[in-house]
Phi, psi and omega in degrees: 000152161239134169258139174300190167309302170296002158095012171241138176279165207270011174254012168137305187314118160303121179315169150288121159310115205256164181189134206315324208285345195303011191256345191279000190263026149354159181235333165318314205290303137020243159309319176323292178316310206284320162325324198274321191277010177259001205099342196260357199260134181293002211241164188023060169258172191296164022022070146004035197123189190284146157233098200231211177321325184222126171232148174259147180227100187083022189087011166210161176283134190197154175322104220249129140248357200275358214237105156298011193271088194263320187266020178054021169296355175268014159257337172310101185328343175281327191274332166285331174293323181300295148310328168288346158291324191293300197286330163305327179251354161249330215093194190276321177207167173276307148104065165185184182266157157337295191297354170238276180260358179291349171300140150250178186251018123324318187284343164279343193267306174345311180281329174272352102004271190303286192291010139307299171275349149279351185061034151273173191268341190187165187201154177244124189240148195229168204263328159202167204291343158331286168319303213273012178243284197341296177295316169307288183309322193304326216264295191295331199257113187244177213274021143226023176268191166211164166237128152264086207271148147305141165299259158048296209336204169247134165327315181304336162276319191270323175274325158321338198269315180315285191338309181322141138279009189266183194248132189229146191200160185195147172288177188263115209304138156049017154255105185317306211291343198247359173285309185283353180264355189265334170242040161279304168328301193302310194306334187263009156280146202282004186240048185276167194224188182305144164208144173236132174272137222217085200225143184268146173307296166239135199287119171347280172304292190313284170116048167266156173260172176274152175284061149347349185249285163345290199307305168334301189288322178275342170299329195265338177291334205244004187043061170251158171259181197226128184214131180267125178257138181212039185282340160298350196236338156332108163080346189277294183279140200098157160321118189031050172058092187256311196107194193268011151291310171282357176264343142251054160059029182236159194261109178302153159283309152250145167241148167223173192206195176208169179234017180257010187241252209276344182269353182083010187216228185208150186145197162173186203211161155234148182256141184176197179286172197258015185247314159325310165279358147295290187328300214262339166271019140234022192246334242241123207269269221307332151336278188331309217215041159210141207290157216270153163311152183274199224246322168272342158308303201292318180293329191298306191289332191301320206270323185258359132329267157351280207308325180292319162297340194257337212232079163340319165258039175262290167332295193287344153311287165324309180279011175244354162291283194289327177275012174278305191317279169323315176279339159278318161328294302191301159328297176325324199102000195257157154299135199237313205081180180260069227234037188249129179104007168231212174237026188255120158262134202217083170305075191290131196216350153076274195318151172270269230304344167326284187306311146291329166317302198300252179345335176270316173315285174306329170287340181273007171252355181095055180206125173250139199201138175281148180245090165259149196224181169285144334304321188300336130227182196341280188230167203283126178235181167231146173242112159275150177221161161237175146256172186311308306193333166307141166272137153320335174263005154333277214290310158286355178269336162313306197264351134315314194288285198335299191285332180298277189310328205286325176266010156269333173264345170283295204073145203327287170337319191241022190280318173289010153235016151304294187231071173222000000 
């Protein structure tokens, strides 16, 4: 039928009202529902208490795999004094944005921090790290660039790029060869404009890292810049945990981070040349226009920062943990991927309900692990990372659970080409 402007047809009928909420009628939510009343569902359950190798959960103590907490810093009696001093001398919160009263002069000592330690000329801190991509593309990406993503990325990239008036296109995760064709493509349109490649140093899920010395070299073939997300790699990797640009010696045009992983609090940051960050602090709306990180986030990251730079046996901690991990995992029969060098252990596991079994199964053996599903990947895995502050027998009493569950949801005979 056509309806006029007021929504009516010439014999009278009124269009039907469409409504927004008709979407919420989901057919996922369902299954969402049928999970939950079996137990089985993984996602907004409480954590209990503090989280650090071992947290309670639901009333009982169990093994943490579940945690970004990669240097055990949230617990460290410096980074808490450090925050509880921050709430005596500002309060709870600043209650403005950066651009009016929300700045303190932590967030300068932060930025020169940061961009120390990155080996930039200046870094910009964001209330979270979510925000600093969102603003950074949006801010950067004018409506004849592109972004170019890993298929991988982080949400945080890819909706930053969606933020854009700019073109978003993405490669074939941690392929050079699927890289250069995509800004071979770009380059051969004819009003093509600036582009930046837009890759996490180690990947969330995966825990793989990027070839970053590859990507570096076709970025520079094609006169693109290159931004490193490194929030995974912050403090875990690198020189004095720098990440995983300086640890292959190649200099990103930007780096961004977070402070919710190895610093222990919340927030984030971008890093660059000092005229992009002058730039992006009048440009940039998610800056601009949302209240500043409060006043113990901020001291909390500044303070475990310092400690992340100095203290060596963190690193090497960690990364000897996830590799006890990975190689007893790997012993079992389940596929790890190619997760060697970060603190992400990624168990693949392909079925979702599989895949929550195998996760309900480990909490009843005392061990918590993330449940990632489809879409946010391939296929369903469940993911551990560990931390320094883990024990070796942390980790074996951890890979005991592993093997009891893998033969309650497998069952023994068939459990190693269960998961692989």
């Amino acid at each position: 039928m056509d309806y006029d402007a007021a929504g009516q047809e010439s014999d009278g009928t009124v269009k039907p009202e469409a409504d927004v909420f008709a979407k919420a009628a989901d057919p996922r939510l369902e299954e969402w529902r049928g999970a939950q009343s079996m137990g089985l569902l993984p996602f907004y359950r409480a954590v209990e208490g503090e989280v650090g190798p071992r947290s309670v959960f639901e009333g009982r103590q169990v093994v943490m795999l579940g945690s970004n907490n990669y240097l055990g810093l949230t617990a460290d009696p410096r980074v808490r004094r450090a925050a509880r001093d921050a709430v005596d001398r500002y309060g709870t919160g600043v209650t403005g944005s950066r651009l009016l009263n929300g700045t303190l002069p932590m967030h300068t000592e932060l930025e020169e921090l940061i961009a120390d330690w990155m080996g930039t000329e200046a870094a910009l801190v964001y209330t979270t790290g979510y925000v600093a991509n969102l603003g950074l593309l949006g801010s950067m990406i004018g409506p004849d660039d592109a972004v170019v993503v890993d298929s991988a990325a982080h949400a945080s990239l890819v909706d930053g790029a969606r933020y854009s008036t700019g073109t978003l296109r993405a490669f074939r995760h941690n392929r050079p060869n699927s890289l250069r064709r995509a800004l071979r493509s770009w380059r051969e349109q004819p009003a093509s404009g600036g582009v930046m490649v837009a890759v996490d140093g180690i990947y969330s899920m995966e825990g793989d890292s990027a070839p970053l010395a590859e990507i570096a070299s076709i970025c520079r073939s094609f006169g693109a810049r290159l931004l490193v997300d490194e929030a995974h790699a912050l403090g875990v990797v690198g020189p004095s945990g720098a990440g995983t640009a300086a640890a292959a010696g190649v200099e990103a045009d930007l780096v961004v981070g977070t402070f919710s992983k190895s610093l222990a609090s919340c927030g984030g940051f971008v890093a660059g040349p000092r005229e992009v960050i002058d730039y992006l602090t009048i440009t940039c709306r998610p800056l601009m226009f949302t209240a500043s990180g409060v006043p113990a986030a901020l001291a909390a990251a500044l303070e475990a920062g310092r400690i992340a730079r100095d203290e060596d046996w963190r690193r090497e901690s960690v990364l000897a943990r996830a590799g006890q991990l990975r190689s007893g995992l790997a012993d079992l029969g389940f596929d790890v991927g190619d997760s060697s060098g970060s603190a992400i252990v990624p168990v693949w596991v392909g079925d979702v309900w599989q895949a929550g079994l195998l996760w309900n199964a480990l909490l009843s053996h005392g061990v918590y692990t993330n449940c990632a599903i489809p879409p946010a990947v391939p296929k369903a895995l469940l993911r551990t990372s560990v931390m320094a502050t883990h024990t070796e027998a942390d980790i074996t009493e951890a890979l005991s659970a592993f093997e009891r569950a893998r033969d309650e949801v497998a069952g023994p005979s068939d459990a190693p080409k269960a998961w692989s």
